[in-house]
N, C-alpha and C positions, 0 to 999 in steps of 0.2 A: 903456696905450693903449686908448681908447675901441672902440666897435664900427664909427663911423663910419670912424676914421683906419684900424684893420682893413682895410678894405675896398676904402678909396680907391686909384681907378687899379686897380683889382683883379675877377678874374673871379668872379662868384656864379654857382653850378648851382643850375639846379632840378629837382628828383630827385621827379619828380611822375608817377605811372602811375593813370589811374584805374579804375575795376570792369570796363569792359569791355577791358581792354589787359592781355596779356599777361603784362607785369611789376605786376601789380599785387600785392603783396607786401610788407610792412615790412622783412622780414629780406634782401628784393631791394634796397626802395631804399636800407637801410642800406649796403650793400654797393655801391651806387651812389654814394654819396656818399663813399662811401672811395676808390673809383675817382676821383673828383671830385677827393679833396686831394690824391692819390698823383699826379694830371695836374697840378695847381697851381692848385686853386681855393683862394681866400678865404675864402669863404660858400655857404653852402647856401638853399636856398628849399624847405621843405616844406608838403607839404597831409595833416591832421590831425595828431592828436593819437600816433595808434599810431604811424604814420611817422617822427615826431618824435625820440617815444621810442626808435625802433630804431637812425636816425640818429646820436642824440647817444653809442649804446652805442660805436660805430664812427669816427667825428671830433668833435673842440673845436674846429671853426668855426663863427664867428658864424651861427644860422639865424636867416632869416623866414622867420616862421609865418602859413601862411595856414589856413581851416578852407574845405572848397569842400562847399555844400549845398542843391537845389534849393529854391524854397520857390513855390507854387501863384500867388501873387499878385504875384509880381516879378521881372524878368528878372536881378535881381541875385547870385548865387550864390557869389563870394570874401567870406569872415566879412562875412555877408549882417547878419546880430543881435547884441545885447549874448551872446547864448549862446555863440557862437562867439568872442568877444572874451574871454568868462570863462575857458573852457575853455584859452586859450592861456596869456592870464595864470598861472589855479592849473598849466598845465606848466610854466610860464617857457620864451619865446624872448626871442632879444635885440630882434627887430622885430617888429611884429605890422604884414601887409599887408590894405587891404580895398579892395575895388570902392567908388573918391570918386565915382561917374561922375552924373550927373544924372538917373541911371533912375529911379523910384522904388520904396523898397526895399521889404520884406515889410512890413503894416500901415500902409502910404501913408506910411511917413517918409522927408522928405528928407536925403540924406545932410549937410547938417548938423544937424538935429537928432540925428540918429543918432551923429554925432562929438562933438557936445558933451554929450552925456550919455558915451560914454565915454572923454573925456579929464578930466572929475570924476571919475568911479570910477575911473579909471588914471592921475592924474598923470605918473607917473615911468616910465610907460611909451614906445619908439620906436615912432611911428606911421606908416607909408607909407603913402600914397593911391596908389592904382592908376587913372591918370586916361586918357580918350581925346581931350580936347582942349585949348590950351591955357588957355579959357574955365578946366575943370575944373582945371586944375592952380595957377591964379591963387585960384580960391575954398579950394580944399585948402589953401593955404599960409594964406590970410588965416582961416580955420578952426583953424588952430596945428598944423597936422601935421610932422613933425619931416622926413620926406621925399617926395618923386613922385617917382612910376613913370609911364613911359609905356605901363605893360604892356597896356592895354583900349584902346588907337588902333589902329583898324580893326576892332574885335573891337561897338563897339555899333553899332547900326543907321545914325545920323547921323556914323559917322567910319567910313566905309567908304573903300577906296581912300584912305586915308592912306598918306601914304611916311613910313617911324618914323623917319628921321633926319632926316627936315622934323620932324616934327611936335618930336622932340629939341633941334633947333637953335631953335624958337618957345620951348619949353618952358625950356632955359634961362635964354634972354634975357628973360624974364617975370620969374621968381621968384628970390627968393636962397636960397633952402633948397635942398638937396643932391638934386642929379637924379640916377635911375637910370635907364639904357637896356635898356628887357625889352618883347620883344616883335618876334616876327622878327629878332631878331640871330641868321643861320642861318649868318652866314660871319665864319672871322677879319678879315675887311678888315673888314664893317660893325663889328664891335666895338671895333676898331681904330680905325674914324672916328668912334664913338660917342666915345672918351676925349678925340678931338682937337677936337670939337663943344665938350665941356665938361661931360659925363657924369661924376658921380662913382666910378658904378662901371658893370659892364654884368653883366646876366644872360639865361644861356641857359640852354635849356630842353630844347625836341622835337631840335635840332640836337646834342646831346653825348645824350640821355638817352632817347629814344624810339626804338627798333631799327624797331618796324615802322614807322613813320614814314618812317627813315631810308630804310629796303630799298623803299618804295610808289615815293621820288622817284626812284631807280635803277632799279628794272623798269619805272616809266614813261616814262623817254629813253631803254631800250634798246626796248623797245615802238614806241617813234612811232618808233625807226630803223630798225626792223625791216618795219616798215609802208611806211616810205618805198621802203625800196628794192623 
């Protein structure tokens, strides 16, 4: 069985803590991601190399790999360069995710020159685009990316106030490569009407994987009830 059939109809976590969060840790999100299959996930979604490593010590599901790294001239920061594309490659994941968005990346390239120079050095590699419009997710495919994400709708500047299961339900109906739904999937119902949309798989993130996250949305509805009365 391939990695896509893996997945299909199927829950991916993202086991992501970054430097300034708490769980930031390898030996944490490994242990995260076991938590992850022991609940019934499919797939993992990791950020670096270490993470990776600790993860794969811990579960045999399919990861995406992402590398996340600010860089001075471009708002783009998911496997931003060929650098972070190598780095995943020499680990091997089964997916390698990046920011397809129309920003412009580190050294004024457009994301597709940036995708065609690494889908010659990686042929036989699975490539996700992380897109915020269905504009982006139409050029992703015609680019040869093997899947879309809708993970970056609302997150760039010109897709702000996107609703992700609009933007899901465009995004299918565009492209025939295999859609993922990430990106505020914070409830079992959205995830739930991501599959019935036509989502190949769905991935969550801050909502199974980020405590303090979790415990902010909590203290702040008992906060404003508290206030109310």
């Amino acid at each position: 069985m391939d990695v896509l059939d893996q997945v299909k109809n199927k829950l991916i976590v993202s086991c992501q803590a970054l430097e300034d969060e708490p769980l930031h840790d390898s030996y944490i999100m490994g242990k995260m991601a076991l938590a992850a299959k022991l609940g019934g996930a499919s797939g993992i979604r990791a950020n670096t190399v270490k993470d990776i490593q600790a993860i794969k010590k811990e579960v045999d599901l399919p990861i995406i790999g992402i590398i996340k790294r600010d860089y001075e001239d471009s708002n783009v920061y998911i496997t931003a360069t060929m650098k972070e594309v190598d780095a995943l490659c020499e680990e091997g994941v089964d997916i390698i995710a990046f920011d397809a968005t129309k920003q412009v990346r580190p050294n004024g390239e457009t994301f597709q020159e940036f995708f065609g120079k690494v889908k010659r050095k990686y042929p036989d590699q699975l490539f996700m685009a992380d897109i915020s419009t269905v504009e982006e997710a139409i050029a992703a495919e015609e680019a040869g990316v093997d899947i879309v994400a809708t993970t970056m709708g609302g997150y760039t500047s010109y897709s702000k106030g996107i609703v992700p299961l609009e933007l899901l339900e465009q995004v299918v109906s565009k492209v025939s490569v295999p859609v993922i739904a990430e990106g505020n999937m914070d409830t079992p119902d959205k995830a739930r009407r991501a599959l019935e949309i036509g989502a190949h798989a769905v991935v969550v993130g801050s909502a199974i994987t980020r405590p303090k996250l979790i415990t902010e949305k909590f203290a702040k509805a008992i906060n404003a009830n508290l206030i109310q009365k």
